[in-house]
C-alpha positions in Angstrom: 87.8 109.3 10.9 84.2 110.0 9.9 81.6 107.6 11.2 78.9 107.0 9.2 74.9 107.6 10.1 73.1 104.9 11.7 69.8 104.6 9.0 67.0 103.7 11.5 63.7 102.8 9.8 60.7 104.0 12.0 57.6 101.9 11.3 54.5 103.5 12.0 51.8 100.6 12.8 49.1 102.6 14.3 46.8 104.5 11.5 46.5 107.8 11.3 42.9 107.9 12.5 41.5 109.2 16.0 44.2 111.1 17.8 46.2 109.1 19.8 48.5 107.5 16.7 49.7 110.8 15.2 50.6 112.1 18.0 52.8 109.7 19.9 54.6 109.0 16.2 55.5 112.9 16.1 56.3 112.9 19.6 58.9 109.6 19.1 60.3 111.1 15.9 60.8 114.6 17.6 62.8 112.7 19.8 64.9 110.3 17.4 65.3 113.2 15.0 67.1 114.9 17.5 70.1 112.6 18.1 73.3 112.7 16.0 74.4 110.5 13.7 70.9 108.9 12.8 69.1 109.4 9.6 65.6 107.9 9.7 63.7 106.7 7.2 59.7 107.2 8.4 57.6 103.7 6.9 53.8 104.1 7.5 52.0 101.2 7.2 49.1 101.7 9.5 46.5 102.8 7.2 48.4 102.7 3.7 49.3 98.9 3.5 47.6 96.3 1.4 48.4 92.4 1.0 48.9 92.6 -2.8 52.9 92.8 -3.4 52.6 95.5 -5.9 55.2 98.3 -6.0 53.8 99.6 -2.5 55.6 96.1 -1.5 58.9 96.6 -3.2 59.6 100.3 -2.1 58.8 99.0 1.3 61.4 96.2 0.9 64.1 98.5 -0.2 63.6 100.9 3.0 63.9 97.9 4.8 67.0 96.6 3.2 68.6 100.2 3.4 68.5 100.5 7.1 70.9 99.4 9.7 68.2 99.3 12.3 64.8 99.4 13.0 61.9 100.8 15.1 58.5 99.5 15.6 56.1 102.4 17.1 52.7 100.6 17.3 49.3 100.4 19.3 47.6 97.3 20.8 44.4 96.4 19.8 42.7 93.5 21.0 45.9 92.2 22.7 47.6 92.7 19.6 49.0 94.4 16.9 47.6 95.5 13.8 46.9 93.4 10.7 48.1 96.3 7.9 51.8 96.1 9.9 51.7 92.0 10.1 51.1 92.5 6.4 53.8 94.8 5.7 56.7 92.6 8.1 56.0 89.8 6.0 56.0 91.6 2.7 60.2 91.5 3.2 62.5 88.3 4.5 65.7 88.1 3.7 66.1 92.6 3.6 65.5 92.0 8.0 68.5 89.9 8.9 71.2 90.6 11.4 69.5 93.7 12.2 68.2 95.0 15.6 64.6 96.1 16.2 63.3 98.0 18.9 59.7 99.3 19.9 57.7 101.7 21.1 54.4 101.1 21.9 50.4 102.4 23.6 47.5 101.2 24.3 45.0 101.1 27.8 46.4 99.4 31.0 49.2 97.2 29.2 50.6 100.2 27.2 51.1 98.1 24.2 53.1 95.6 26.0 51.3 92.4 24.6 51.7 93.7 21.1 55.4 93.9 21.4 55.5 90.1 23.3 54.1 88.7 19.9 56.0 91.1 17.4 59.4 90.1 19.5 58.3 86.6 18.4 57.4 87.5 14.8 61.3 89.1 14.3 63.3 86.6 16.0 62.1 84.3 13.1 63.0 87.0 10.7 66.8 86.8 12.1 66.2 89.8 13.8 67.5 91.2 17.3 65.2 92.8 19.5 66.8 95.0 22.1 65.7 94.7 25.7 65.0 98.1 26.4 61.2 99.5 25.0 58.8 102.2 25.3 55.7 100.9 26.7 53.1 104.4 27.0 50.1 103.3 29.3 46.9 104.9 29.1 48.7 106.2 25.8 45.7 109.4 25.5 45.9 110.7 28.9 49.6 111.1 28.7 49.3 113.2 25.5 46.4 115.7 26.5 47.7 119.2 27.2 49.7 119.3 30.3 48.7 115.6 31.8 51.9 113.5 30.6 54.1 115.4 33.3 56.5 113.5 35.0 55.4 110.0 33.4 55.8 111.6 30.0 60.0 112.8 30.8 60.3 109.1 32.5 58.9 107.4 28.6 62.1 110.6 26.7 64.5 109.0 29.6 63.5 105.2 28.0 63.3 106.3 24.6 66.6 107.6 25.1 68.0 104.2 26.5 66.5 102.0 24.1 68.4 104.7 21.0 71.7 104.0 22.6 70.8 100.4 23.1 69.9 99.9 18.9 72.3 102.2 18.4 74.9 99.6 19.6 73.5 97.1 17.8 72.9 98.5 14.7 76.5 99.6 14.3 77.8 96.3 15.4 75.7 94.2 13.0 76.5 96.6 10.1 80.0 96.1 10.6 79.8 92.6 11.3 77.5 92.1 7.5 80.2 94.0 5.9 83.1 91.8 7.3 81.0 88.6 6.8 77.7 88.1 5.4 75.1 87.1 7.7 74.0 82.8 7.1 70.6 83.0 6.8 
């Protein structure tokens, strides 16, 4: 019996400026890129996103709709996340039901940590499951300079692998359970 792909959509909140951003998002999708039996769709919407709903808007939606799961890699700025990935969220509603979500996120001391508390708040009203398992990268530049992630570095693969098989789980249970009964929202 052939199992179909799990379609994970990777959101890329950071922007692509300074040098921190494009370098954990190629990092995280080295990693997912590797697994079996996912094909992900990469959604950048850290410099790139506007509020207008133009067609921008409506590709975005359909990505969204398309996948079986989802994962937010974003920094934390002022104790949040950033405006241009608010902005795209809220550009789709109905496309993010019964679907996991799970993040991975960087900043200073918190890692990212408080960005992910208020974007778990901003999907559970969208109908979407968070998974408990994240990637939280502290002092998110250090760990990324030649040589200096080490041991803290093959700790954040060992979590990125646990929160996969964790959305992983989810994701093919919700896709079977939308199939066999769409979701009431």
């Amino acid at each position: 019996m052939h199992q179909e792909n799990l379609r994970v959509a990777v959101l890329l909140g950071g922007g692509r400026r300074g040098r921190t951003g494009p370098v954990i998002a190629a990092w995280f999708l080295d990693l997912v890129a590797a697994r079996p039996g996912v094909d992900v769709d990469v959604l950048d919407v850290g410099e790139h996103w506007s509020d207008d709903q133009g067609a921008e808007a409506t590709e975005f939606s359909r990505a969204i709709d398309a996948a079986d799961a989802f994962v937010v890699v974003t920094p934390e700025y002022n104790h949040g996340y950033p405006g241009p990935l608010k902005s795209a969220i809220d550009s789709a509603r109905k496309e993010w039901f019964a679907k996991p979500v799970a993040f991975v996120s960087y900043g200073g001391m918190s890692g990212g940590l408080r960005a992910v508390e208020q974007l778990r708040g901003v999907f559970s009203e969208l109908h979407v499951t968070s998974v408990r398992t994240s990637v939280s990268l502290h002092n998110a530049q250090g760990l990324f300079m030649a040589g200096a992630g080490g041991e803290e570095l093959r700790g954040a693969e060992a979590a990125v692998d646990e929160m996969l098989d964790q959305l992983a789980w989810w994701g093919e249970s919700l896709r079977h359970a939308r199939r066999d009964r769409p979701y009431p929202g």
